[in-house]
N, C-alpha and C positions, 0 to 999 in steps of 0.2 A: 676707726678701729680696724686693724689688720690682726688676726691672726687664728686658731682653729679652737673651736669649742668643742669638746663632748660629751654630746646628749644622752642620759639616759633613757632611751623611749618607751615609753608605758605601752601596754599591748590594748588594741581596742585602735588603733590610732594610725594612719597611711605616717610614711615619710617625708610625702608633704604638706601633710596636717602639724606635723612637729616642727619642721622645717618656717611655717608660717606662723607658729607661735611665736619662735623664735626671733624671726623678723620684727618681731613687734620693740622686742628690749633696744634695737639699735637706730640711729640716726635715718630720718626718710633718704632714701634714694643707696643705703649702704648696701654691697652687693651680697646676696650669701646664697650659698650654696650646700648639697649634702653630698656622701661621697660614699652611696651606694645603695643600692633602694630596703628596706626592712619590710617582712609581710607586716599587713594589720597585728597581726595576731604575737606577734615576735618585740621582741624586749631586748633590752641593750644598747650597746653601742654606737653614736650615726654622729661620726665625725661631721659638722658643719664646718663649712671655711667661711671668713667672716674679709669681706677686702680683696686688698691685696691677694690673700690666701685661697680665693676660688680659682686662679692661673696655675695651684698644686693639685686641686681637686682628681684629675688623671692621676697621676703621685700618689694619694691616697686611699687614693678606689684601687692599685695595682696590687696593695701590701697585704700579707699573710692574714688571716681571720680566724677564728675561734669561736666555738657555738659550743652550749649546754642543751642537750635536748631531752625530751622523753616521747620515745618512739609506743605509737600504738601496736601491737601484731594482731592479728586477727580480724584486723575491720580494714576495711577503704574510704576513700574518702572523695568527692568529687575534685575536691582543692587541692589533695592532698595531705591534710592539713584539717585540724577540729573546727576551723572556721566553714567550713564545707559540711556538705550532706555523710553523714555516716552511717555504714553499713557495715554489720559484723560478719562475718564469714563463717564462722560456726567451728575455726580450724581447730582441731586437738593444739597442745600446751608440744612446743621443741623443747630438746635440751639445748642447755647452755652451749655446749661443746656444736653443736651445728652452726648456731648463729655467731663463735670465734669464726670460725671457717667460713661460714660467708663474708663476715665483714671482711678477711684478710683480703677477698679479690677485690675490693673498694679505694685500696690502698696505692697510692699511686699515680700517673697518667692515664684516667678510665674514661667512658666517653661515656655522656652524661645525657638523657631526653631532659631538658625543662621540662615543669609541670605544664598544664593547659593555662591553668592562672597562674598566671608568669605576666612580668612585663617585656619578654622577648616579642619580635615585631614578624609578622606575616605579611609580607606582600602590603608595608608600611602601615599594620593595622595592631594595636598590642592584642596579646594572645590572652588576655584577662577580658577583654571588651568581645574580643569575637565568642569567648567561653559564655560569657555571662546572655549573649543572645543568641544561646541555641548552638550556635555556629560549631560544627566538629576543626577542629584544630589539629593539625599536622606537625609537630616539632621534630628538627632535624638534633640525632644527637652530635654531641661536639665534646672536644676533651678539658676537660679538666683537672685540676691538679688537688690530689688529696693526700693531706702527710701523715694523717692517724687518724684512727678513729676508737678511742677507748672506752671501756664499757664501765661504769661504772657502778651500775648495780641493774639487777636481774629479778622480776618476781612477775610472772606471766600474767596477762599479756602484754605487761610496762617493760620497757627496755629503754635506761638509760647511761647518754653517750657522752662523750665530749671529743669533738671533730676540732682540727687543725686543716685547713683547705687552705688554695688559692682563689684567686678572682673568680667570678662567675659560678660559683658551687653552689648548687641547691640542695639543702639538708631535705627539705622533702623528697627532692627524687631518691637520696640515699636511702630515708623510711620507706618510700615505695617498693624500691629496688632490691631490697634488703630482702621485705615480705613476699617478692616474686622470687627471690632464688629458693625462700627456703619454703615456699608454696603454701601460705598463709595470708598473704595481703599486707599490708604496713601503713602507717599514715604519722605524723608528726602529732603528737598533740598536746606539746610545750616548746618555743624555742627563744633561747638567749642568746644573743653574740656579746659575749665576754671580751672579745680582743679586737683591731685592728692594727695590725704594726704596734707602736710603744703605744698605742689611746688603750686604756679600758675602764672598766666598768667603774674601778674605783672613782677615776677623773673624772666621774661623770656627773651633770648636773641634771634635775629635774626640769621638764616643761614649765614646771609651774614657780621657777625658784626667783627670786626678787629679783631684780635687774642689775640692784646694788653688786651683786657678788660677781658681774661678769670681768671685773676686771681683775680678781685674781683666777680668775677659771680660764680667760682667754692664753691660747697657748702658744707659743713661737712658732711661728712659718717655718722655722730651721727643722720643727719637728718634723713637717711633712716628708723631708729628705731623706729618712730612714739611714741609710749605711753609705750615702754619699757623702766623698768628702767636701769640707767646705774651707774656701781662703778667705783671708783678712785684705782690704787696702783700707788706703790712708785715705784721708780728707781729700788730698790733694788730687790723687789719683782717681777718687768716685767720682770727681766734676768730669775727668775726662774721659772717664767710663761710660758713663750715662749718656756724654754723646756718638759712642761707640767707640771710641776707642780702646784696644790693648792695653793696659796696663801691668805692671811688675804687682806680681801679689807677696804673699808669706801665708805656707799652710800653716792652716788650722788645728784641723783634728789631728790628733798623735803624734802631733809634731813630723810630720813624716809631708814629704815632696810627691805629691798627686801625680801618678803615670801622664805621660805623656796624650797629648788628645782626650783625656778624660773629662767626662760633666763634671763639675762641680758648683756647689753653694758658693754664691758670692756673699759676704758679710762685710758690715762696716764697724768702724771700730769699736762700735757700741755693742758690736754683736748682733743687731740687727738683719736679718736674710734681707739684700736688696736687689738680689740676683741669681741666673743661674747662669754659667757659663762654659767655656772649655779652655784647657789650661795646655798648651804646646810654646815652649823655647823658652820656658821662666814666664812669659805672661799668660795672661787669663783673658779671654773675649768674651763682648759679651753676646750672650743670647737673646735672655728674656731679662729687659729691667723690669720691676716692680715700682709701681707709684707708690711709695712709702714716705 
């Protein structure tokens, strides 16, 4: 089986606790993979690649994401987060109108501390392992990319969100971050990832769901590709693709002729992703075949 599953993850549960359930429904020795880590405590989304489909895993860990949160104000938290030790702070209640105006500076290219429980790596050691024994942890901040963050309802000291981010975002630091500008404290204490690229919640199957059903849930490797184009060859032409050769393609998507030097999906005439490649002078080279 080649192709991406996703998981609904129940909260209580690491990512590679869901990750190893999963493993269970498929063929010994089949390769799988998940394509980006979820806190215990966090629910939704955790694209698996199943095959074939863990050589996209990079691909899919790159694409846009989506979180439902409900932020704490007034308390902290060791973790960040209700899975952690909590403490209230005592702060008086903000108005709404302060916390628009802090979240607008969140918006954007902002550079971001990971939490201490994080699986970000110290001097080759993760910063959850050095946290959990004692150890003070030093995170450097680094930027990250945020495309919104919407408020969706308000009743102190609950503030909830719904974030559009790129790669490496921590919605906790943003509850942390949020309760230090506006001088109250902040902690996470719900979170859902709604979206990765086109995967969401809806596509999603349960840890616990019959094994029968993975083969209408299992999804095309073509998805992993997002907004890259993708070409067609022929039978004829795959035999001498596969052993490296250039071949004459025919685009795909939009009927339209892929720029010059650009990546694209390689597909066979079944539609099947068997490749990725780059496309200069009417052919297509290959890069990465797929055992498919």
């Amino acid at each position: 089986m080649n192709g991406l599953l996703v998981i609904d993850k129940p909260g209580g549960m690491t990512s590679r606790d869901a990750v190893n359930r999963v493993q269970r429904w498929f063929p010994r020795k089949t390769k799988i993979g998940h394509t980006g880590t979820l806190d215990p405590l966090a629910t939704g989304v955790l694209v698996v690649c199943v095959g074939a489909a863990t050589r996209l895993a990079d691909r899919v860990q790159a694409m846009g994401k989506s979180y439902a949160s409900r932020f704490r104000l007034g308390a902290t938290s060791t973790t960040d987060d209700a899975d952690g030790t909590v403490t209230e702070t005592g702060a008086a209640p903000v108005p709404r109108e302060a916390i628009d105006a802090a979240l607008a500076r969140f918006v954007g290219v902002v550079e971001q501390t990971p939490p201490a429980f994080s699986a970000m790596k110290v001097d080759g050691r993760r910063a959850h392992a050095l946290a959990r024994a004692g150890e003070e942890v030093h995170l450097k901040a680094r930027p990250v990319r945020i495309d919104a963050v919407r408020v969706v309802g308000f009743a102190w000291p609950w503030l909830d969100v719904e974030v559009d981010c790129g790669k490496g975002t921590y919605i906790r630091s943003i509850a942390r971050d949020l309760g230090a500008a506006l001088g109250v404290s902040g902690m996470v204490q719900t979170l859902r990832r709604t979206r990765v690229g086109p995967f969401t919640t809806e596509q999603g199957v349960g840890v616990d769901a019959p094994p029968a059903d993975l083969p209408v849930r299992l999804r095309p490797m073509a998805e992993a590709l997002g907004d890259t184009p993708c070409v067609t060859i022929g039978a004829d032409e795959l035999r001498r693709f596969r052993t490296g050769q250039a071949v004459r393609f025919t685009p795909l998507r939009l009927g339209r002729q892929p720029p010059e030097c650009a990546a694209v999906g390689v597909v066979d005439e079944r539609g099947e992703l068997i490749a990725l490649g780059t496309v200069a002078n009417g052919v297509v080279r290959p890069e990465a075949v797929f055992n498919v």
